[in-house]
Rosetta silent file (secondary structure, phi, psi, omega in degrees, C-alpha in Angstrom):
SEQUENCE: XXXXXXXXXXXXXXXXXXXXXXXXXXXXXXXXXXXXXXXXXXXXXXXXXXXXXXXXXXXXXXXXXXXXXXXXXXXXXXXXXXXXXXXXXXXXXXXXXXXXXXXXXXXXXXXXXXXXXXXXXXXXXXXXXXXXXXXXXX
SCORE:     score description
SCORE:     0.000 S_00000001
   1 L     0.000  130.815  176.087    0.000    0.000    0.000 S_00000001
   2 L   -67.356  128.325  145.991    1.027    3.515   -1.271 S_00000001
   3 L  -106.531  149.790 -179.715    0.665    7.155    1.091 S_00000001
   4 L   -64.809  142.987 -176.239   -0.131    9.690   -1.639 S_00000001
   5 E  -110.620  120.781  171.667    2.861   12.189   -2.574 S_00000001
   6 E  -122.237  179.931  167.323    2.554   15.365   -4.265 S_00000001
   7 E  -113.988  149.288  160.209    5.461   17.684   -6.418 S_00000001
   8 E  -132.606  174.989 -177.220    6.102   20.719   -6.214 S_00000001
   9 E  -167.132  150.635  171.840    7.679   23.328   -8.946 S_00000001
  10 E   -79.437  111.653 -169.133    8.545   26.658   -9.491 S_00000001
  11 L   -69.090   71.250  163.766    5.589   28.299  -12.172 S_00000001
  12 L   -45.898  123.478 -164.406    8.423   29.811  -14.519 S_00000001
  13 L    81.369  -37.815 -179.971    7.247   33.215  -16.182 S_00000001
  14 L   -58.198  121.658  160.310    4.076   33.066  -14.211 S_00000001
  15 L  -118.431   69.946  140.580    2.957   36.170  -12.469 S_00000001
  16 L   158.992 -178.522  174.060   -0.100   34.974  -10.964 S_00000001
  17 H  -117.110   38.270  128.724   -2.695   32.374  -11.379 S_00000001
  18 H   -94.491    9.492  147.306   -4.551   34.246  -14.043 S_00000001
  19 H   -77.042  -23.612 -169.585   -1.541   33.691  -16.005 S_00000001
  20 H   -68.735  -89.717 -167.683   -1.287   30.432  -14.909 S_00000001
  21 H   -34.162  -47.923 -170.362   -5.322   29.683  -15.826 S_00000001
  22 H   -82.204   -2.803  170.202   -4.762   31.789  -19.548 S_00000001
  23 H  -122.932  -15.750  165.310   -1.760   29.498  -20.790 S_00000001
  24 H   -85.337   -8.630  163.372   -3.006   26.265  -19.397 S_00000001
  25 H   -61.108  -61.429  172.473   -6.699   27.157  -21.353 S_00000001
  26 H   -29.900  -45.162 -158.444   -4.241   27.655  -24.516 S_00000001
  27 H   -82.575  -40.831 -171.351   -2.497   24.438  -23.893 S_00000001
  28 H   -67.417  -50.050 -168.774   -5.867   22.339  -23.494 S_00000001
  29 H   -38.291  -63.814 -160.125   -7.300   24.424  -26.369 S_00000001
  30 H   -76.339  -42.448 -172.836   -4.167   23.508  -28.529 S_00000001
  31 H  -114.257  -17.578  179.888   -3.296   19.771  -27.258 S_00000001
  32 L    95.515   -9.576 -130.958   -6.676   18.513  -25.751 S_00000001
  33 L   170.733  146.889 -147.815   -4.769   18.287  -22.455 S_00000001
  34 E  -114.966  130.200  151.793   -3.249   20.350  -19.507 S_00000001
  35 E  -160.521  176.073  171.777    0.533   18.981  -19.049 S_00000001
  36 E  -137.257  127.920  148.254    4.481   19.815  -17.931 S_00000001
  37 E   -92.247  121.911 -172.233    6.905   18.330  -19.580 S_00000001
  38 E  -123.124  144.739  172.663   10.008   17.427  -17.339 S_00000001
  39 L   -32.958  -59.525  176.505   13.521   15.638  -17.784 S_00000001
  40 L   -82.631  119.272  167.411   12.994   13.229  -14.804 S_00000001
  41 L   -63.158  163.864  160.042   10.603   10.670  -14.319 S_00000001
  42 L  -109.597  127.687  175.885    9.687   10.291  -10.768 S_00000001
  43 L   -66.926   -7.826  173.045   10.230    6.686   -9.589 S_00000001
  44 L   -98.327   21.872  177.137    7.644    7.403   -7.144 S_00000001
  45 H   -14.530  -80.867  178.179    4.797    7.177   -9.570 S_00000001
  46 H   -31.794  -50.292 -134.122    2.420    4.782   -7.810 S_00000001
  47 H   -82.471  -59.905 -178.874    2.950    7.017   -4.660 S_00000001
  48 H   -69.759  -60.594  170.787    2.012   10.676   -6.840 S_00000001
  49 H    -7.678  -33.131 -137.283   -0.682    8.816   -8.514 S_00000001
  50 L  -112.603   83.306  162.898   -2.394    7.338   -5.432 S_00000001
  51 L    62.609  -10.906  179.186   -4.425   11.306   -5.087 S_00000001
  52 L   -28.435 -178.124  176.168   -0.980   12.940   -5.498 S_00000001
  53 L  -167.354  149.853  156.877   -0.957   17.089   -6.869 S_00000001
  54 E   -98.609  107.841  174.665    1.485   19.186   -8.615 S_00000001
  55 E   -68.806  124.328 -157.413    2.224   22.419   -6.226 S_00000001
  56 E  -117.697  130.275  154.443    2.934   25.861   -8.568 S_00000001
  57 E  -101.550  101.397 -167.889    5.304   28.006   -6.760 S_00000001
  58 E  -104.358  132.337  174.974    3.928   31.506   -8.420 S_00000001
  59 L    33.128   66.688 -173.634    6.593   34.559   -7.983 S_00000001
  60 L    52.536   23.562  170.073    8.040   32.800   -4.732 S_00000001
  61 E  -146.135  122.385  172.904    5.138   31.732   -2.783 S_00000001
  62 E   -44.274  114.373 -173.963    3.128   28.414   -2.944 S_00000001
  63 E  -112.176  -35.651 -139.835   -0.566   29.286   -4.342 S_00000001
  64 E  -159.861  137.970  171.209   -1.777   26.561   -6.396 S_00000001
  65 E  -118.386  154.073 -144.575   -2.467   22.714   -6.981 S_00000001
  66 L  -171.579  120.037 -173.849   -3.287   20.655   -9.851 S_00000001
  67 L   -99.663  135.093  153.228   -4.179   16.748   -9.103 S_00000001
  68 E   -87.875  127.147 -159.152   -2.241   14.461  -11.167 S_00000001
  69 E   -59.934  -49.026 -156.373   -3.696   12.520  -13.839 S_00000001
  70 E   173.656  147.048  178.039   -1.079   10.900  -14.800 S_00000001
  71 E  -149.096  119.729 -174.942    2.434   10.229  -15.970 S_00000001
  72 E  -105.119  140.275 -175.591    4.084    9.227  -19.380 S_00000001
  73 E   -69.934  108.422  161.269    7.194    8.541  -20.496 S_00000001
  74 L   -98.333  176.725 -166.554    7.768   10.566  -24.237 S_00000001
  75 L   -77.110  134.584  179.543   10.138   10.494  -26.841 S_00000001
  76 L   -53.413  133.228 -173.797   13.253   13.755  -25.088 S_00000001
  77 L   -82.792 -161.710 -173.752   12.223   16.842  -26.762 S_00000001
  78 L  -114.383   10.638  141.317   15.299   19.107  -27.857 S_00000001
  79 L   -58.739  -35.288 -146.702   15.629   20.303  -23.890 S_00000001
  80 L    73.995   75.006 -167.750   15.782   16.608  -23.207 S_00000001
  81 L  -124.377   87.120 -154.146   12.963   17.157  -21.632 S_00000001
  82 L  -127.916   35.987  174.118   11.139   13.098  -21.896 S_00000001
  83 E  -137.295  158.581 -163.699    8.167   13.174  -19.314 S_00000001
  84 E  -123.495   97.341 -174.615    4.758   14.057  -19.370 S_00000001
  85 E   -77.848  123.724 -168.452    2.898   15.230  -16.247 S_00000001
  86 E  -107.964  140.620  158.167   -0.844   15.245  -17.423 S_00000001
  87 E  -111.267  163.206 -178.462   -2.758   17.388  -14.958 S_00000001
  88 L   -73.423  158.019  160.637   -6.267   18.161  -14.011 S_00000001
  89 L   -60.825  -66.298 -179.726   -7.178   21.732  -15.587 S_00000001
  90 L   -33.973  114.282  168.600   -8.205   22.501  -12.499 S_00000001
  91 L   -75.554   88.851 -173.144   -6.472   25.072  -10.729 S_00000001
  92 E   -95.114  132.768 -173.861   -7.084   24.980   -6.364 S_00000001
  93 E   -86.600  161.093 -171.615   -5.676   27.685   -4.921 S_00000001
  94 L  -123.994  145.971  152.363   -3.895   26.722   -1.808 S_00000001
  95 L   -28.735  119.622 -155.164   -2.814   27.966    1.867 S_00000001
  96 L  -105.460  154.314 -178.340   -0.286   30.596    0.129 S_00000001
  97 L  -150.342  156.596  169.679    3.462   30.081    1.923 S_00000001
  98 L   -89.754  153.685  162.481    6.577   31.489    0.790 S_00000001
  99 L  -153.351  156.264 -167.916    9.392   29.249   -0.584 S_00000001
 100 L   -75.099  150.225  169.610   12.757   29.514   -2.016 S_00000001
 101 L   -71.494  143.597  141.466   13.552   28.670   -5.854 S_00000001
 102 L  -124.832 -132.555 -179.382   14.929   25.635   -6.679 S_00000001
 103 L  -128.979 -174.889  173.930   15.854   24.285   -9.951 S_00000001
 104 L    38.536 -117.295 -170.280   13.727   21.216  -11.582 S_00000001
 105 E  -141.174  150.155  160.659   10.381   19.438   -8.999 S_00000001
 106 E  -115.010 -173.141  161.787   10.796   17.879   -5.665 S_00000001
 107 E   -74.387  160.847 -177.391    8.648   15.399   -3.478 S_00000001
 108 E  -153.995  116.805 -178.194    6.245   17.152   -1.247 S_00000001
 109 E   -79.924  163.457 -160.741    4.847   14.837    1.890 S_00000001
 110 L   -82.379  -37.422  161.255    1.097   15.111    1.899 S_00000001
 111 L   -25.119  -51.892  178.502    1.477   15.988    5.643 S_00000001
 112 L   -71.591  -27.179 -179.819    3.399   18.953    4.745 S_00000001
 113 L   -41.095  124.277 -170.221    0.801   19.773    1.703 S_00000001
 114 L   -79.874  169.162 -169.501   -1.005   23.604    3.003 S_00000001
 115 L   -76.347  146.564  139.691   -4.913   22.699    3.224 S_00000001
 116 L   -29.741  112.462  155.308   -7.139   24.170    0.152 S_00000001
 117 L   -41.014  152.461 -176.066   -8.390   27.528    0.286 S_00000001
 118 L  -115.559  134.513 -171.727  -11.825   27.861    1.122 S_00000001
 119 L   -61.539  123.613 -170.879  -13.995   29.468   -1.486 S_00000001
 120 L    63.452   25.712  176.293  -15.100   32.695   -0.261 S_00000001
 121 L   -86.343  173.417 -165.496  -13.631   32.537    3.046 S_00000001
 122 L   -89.866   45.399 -177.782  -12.315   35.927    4.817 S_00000001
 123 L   -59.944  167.852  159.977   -8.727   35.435    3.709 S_00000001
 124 L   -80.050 -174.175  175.140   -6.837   38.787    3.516 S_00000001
 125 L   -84.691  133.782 -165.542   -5.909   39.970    0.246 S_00000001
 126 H   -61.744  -21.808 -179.145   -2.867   37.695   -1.215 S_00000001
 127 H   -85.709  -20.599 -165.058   -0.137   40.785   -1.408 S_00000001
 128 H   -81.361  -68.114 -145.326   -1.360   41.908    2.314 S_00000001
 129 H   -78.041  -37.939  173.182   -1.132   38.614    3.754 S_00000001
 130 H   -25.503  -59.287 -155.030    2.211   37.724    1.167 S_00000001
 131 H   -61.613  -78.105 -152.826    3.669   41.299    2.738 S_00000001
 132 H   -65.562  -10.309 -175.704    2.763   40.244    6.668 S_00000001
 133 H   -94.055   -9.898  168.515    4.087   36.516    6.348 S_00000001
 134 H   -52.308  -36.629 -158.835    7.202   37.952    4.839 S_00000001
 135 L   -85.225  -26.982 -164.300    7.229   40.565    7.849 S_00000001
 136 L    82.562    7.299 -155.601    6.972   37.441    9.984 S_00000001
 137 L   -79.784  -78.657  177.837    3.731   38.738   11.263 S_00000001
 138 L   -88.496    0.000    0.000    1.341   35.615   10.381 S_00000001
């Protein structure tokens, strides 16, 4: 028996997640299907699979999740780039946290995963509360 896994990645170029939402409509629009292609397979398939998510780190702070679908091996692209993350369209905004760049995706334990936002709950506004957790405040 599997515990569910997620990734996480830095949303390169993305300044927010109505940029995010306007190039992954393009991509389904264009391909039929929401995906990232990445170098590395993850050997922990079963594991992301099992309810897993891909975590978007937008302009340094974790916003957004995307359950994965799925994951295929392609033919290396001219990045070498030879895996296929298929994602849900769906965009869930997330508990927003700050986090440091790294370079390619890591593991993310689901324990560690922030909770869902709740639609239409009394969050602050994301640069106010971005500003105060930076501040160290919240």
């Amino acid at each position: 028996m599997s515990a569910t896994i997620h990734l996480i990645k830095l949303a390169v170029g993305a300044e927010s997640i109505d940029t995010m939402r306007a190039y992954q409509a393009a991509r389904l629009e264009k391909h039929g299907e929401v995906f990232h292609l990445t170098r590395s397979t993850p050997v922990r398939a079963a594991e992301l699979l099992d309810g897993g998510s891909l975590y978007w780190i937008v302009k340094g702070v974790l916003t957004v999740r995307q359950r994965l679908l799925d994951i295929v091996a392609v033919e290396p692209d001219e990045e070498g780039r030879g895996c296929k993350l298929l994602l849900d369209p769906e965009l869930v905004e997330v508990g927003r946290r700050p986090h440091r760049p790294f370079q390619g995706w890591r593991y993310l334990k689901a324990e560690a995963a922030p909770a869902d936002r709740r639609a239409g709950g009394d969050d602050l506004p994301d640069a106010l509360a971005d500003e105060l957790r930076r501040l160290g405040i919240l």
